[in-house]
Backbone as numpy.savetxt, mean C-alpha at the origin, in Angstrom:
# Nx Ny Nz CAx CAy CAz Cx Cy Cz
7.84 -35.20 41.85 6.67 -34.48 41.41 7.05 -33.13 40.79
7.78 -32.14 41.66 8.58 -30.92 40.82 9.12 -31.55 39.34
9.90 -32.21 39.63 10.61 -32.65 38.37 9.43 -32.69 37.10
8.30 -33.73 36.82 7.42 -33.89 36.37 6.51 -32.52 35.94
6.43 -31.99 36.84 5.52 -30.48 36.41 6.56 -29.57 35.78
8.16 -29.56 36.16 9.12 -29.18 35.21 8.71 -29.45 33.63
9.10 -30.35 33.03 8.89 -31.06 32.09 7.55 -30.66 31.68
6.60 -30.54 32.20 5.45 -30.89 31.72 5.26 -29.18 31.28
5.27 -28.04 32.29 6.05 -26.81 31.54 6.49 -26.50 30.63
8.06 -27.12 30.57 8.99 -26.96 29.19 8.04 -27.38 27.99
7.45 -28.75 28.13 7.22 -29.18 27.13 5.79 -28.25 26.40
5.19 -27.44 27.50 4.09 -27.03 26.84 4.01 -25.77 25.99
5.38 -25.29 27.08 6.35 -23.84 26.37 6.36 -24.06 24.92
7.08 -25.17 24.81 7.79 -25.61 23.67 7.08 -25.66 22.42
5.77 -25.81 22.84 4.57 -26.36 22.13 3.98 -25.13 21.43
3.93 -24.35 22.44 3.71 -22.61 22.39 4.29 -22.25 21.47
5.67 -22.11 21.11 6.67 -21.71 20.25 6.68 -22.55 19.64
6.76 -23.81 19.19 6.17 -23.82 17.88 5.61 -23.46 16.94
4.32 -23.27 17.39 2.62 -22.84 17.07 3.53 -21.65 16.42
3.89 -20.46 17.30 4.28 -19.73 16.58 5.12 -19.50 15.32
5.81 -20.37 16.12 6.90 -20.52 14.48 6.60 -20.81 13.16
5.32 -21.89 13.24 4.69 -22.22 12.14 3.65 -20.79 11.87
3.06 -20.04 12.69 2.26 -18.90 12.05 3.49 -17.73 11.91
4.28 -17.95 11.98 5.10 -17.01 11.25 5.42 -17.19 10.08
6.01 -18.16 9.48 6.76 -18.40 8.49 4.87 -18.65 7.50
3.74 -18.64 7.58 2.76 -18.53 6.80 2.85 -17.04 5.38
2.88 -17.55 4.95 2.93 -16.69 3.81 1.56 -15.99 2.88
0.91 -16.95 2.70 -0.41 -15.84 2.30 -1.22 -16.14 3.01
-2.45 -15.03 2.90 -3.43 -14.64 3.74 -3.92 -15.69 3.96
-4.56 -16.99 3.10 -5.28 -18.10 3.63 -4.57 -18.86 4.57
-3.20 -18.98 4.50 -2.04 -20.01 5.33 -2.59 -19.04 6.52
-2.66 -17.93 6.95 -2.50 -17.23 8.13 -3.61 -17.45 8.53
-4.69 -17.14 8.11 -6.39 -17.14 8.66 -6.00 -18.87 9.12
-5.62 -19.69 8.77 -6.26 -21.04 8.86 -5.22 -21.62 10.06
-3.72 -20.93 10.30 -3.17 -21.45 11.28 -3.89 -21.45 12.75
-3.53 -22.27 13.57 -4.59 -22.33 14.66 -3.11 -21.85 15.92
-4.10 -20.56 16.47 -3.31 -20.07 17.89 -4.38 -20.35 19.07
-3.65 -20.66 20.21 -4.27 -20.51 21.23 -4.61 -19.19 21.48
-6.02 -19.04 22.31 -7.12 -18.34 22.56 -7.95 -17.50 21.10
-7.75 -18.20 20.30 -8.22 -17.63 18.79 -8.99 -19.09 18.00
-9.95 -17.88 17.58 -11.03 -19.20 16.90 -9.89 -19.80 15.85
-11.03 -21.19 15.08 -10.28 -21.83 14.05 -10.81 -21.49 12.89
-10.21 -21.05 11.80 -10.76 -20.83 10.41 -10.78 -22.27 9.55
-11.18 -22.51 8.76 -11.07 -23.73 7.78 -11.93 -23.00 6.27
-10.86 -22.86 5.39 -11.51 -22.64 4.07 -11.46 -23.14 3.00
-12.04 -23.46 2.57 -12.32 -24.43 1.23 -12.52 -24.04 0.16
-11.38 -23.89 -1.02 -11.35 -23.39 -2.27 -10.61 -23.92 -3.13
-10.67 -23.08 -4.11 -9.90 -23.99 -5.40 -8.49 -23.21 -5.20
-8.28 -24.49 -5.22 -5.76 -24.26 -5.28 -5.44 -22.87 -5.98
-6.24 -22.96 -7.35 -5.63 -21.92 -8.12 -6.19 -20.32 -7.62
-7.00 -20.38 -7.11 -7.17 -18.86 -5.68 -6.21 -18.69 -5.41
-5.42 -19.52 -4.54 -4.37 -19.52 -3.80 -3.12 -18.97 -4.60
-3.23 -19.07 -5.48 -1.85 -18.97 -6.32 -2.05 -17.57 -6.97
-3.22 -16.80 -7.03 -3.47 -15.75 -7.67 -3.48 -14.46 -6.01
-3.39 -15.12 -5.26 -2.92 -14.04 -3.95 -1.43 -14.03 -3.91
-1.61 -12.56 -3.29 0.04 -12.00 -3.26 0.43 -12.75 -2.06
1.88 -12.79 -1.76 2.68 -13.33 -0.55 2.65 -12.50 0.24
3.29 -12.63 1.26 3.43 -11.52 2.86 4.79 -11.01 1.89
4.34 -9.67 2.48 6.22 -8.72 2.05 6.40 -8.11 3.39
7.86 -8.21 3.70 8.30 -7.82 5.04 8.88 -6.19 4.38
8.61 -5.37 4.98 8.54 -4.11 4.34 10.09 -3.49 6.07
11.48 -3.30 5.29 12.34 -3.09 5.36 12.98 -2.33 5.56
12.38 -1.21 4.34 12.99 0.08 3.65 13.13 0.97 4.93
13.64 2.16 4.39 13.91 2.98 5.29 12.66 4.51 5.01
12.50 3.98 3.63 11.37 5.22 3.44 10.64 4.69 3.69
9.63 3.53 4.26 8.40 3.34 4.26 8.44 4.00 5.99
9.27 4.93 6.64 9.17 5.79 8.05 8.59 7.15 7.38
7.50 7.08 7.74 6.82 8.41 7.08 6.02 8.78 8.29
5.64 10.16 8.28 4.66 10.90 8.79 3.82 11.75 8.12
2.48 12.32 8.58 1.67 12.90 7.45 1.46 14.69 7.57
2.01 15.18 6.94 1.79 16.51 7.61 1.54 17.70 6.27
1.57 19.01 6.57 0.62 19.45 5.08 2.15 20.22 4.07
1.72 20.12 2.61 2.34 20.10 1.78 1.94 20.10 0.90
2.54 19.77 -0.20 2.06 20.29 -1.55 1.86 18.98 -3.02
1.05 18.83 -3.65 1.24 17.92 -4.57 0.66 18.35 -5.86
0.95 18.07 -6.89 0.80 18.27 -8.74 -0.61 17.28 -8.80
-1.96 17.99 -9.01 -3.02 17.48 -9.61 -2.82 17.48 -10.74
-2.92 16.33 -11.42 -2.85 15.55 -12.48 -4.33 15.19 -13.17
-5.00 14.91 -12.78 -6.58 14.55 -13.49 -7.73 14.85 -12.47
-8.83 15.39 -12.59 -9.96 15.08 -11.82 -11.18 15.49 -12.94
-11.49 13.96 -12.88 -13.13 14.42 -13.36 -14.21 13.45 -12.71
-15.39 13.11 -13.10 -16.28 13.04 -12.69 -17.41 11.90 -13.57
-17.02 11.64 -14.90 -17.72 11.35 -15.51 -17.84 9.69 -15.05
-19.10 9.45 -14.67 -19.09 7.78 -14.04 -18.59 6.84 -15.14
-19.09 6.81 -15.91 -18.65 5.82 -17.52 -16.56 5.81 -17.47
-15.73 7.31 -17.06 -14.13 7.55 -18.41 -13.70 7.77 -17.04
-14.24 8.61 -16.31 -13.40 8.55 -15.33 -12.88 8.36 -14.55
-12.70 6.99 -14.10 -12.07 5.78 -13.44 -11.10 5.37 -14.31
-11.63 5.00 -15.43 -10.24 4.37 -16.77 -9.06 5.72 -16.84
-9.49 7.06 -17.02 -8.79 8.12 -17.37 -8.00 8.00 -15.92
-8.18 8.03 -14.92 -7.62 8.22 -13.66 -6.16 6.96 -13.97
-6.54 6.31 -13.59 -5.85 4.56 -14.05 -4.88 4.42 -15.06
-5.02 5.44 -16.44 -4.65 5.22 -17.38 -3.29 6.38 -17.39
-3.52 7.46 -17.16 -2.74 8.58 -16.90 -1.53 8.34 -15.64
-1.88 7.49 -14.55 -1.15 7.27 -13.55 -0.09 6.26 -14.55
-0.80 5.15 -15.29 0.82 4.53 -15.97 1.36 4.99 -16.71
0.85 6.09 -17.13 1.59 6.90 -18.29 2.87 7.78 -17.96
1.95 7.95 -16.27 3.17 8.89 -15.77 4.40 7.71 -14.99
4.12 6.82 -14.19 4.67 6.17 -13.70 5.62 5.45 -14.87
5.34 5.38 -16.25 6.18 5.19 -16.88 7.39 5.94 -17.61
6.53 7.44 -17.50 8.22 7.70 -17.63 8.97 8.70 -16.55
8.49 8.93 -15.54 8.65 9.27 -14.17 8.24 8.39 -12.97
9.39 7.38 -13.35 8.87 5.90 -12.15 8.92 6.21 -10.49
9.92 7.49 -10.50 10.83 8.02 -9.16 9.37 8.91 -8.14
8.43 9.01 -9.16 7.48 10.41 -8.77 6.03 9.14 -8.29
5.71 10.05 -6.81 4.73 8.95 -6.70 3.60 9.47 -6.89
2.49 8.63 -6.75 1.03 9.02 -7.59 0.00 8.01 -6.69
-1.23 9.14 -6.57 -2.33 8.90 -5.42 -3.16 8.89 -6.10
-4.18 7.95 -6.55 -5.73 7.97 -7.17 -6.68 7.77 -6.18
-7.53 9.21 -6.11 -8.47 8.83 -5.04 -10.03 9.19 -5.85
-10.85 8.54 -4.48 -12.04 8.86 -5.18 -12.83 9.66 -3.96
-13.39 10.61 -4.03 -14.25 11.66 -3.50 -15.36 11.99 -4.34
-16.17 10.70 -3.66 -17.62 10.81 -4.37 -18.11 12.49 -5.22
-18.26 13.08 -6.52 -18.56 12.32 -7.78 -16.79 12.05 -8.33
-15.55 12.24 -7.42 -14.63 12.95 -8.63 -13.43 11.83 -8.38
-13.07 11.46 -9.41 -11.37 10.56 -9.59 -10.43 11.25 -9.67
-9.64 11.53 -8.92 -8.36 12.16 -9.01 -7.51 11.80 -9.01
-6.47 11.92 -10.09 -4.59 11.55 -10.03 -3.89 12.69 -9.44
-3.42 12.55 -8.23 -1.98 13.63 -8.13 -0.65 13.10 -7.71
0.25 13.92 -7.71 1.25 13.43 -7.43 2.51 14.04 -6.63
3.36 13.32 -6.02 4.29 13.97 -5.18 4.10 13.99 -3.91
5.23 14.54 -3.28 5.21 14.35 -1.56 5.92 16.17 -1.59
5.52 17.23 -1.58 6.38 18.07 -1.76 6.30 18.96 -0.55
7.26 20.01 0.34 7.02 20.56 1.10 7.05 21.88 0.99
7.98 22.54 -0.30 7.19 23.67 -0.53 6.41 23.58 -1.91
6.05 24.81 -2.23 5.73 24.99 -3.25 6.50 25.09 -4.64
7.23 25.67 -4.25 9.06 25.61 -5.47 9.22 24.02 -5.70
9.15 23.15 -4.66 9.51 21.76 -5.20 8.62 21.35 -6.62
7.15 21.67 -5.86 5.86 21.15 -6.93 6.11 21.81 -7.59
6.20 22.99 -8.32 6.61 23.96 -9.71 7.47 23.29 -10.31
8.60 22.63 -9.68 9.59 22.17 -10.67 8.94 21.08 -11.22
8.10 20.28 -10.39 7.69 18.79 -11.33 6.52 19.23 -12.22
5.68 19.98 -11.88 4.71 20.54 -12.80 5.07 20.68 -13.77
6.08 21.82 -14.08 6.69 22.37 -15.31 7.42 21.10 -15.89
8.24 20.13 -15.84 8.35 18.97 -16.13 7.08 17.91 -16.43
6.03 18.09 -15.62 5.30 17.37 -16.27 4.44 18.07 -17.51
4.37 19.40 -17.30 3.74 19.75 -18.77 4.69 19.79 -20.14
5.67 19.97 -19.31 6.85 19.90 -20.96 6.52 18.14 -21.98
6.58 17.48 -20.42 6.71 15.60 -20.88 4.98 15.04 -21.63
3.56 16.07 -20.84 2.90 15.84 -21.04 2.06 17.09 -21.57
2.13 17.32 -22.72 1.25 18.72 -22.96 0.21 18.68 -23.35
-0.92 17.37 -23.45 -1.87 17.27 -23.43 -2.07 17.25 -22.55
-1.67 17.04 -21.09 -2.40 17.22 -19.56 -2.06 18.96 -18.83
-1.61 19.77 -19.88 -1.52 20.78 -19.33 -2.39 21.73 -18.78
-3.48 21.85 -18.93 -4.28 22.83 -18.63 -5.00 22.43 -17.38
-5.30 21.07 -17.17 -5.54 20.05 -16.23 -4.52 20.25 -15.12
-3.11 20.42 -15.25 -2.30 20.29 -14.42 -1.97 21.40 -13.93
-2.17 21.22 -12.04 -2.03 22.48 -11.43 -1.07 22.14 -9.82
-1.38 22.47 -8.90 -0.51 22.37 -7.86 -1.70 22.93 -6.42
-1.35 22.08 -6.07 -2.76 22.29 -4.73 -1.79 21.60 -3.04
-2.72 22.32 -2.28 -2.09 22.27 -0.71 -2.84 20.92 -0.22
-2.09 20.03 0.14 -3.07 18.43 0.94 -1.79 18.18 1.96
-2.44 17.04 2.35 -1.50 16.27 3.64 -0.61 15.45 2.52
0.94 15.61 3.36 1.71 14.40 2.40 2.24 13.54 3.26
3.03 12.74 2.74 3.96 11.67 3.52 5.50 12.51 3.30
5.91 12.63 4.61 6.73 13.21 4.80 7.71 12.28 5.59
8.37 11.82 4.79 9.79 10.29 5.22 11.04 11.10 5.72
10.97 10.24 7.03 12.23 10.37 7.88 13.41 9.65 7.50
């Protein structure tokens, strides 16, 4: 009888880890919603294949900079306006402009009901942001007058 409830254990263990193994190795969001775990409801969704193929995959995120903390600092305002119609496109449009020829420099578009804002950088003093400012008005001198340097929370990578 031990013997039997042995077995019957292992085998249910086994069963356990499986399950998991298969919701691990799931790769996009629908594979994951739809795998079935014990004590968790069951999803079932029904769509067209080509959905599926237009979602991103799982990314196992690695790096050593994605160890950040948030603390206050400095970043290069780049755009803010307001206009409901341009200023969403202007926000959007200016971020690839910069990301294209300063790929290294990162860039935050937020929205604070009426206003779109591009800024950029992770900086901790103020001397850092001066140097990219002045670089970005040399690279961009139609965004100069626009472009200033303001105190926010940054990501500050360990």
């Amino acid at each position: 009888m031990k013997k039997i409830l042995t077995i019957l254990f292992l085998a249910l263990q086994m069963g356990v880890f499986a399950n998991t193994l298969v919701s691990d190795s799931a790769t996009t969001i629908v594979q994951s919603l739809e795998n079935e775990e014990i004590g968790k409801g069951k999803v079932k969704i029904y769509q067209d294949s080509r959905i599926e193929n237009l979602l991103g995959r799982r990314k196992e995120v690695s790096d050593a900079t994605q160890n950040f903390t948030i603390g206050k600092g400095f970043r290069v305002q780049i755009f803010s306006g307001n206009n409901q119609k341009t200023a969403k496109k202007e926000a959007f449009d200016r971020d690839a402009i910069i990301k294209r020829d300063m790929p290294d420099l990162e860039t935050y578009i937020t929205f604070k009901s009426p206003f779109w804002r591009l800024r950029a950088g992770n900086f901790r003093t103020y001397e850092e942001a001066y140097l990219i400012l002045r670089k970005i008005k040399e690279l961009f001198p139609q965004y100069g007058k626009e472009t200033y340097i303001i105190k926010e929370d940054i990501k500050l990578y360990h």
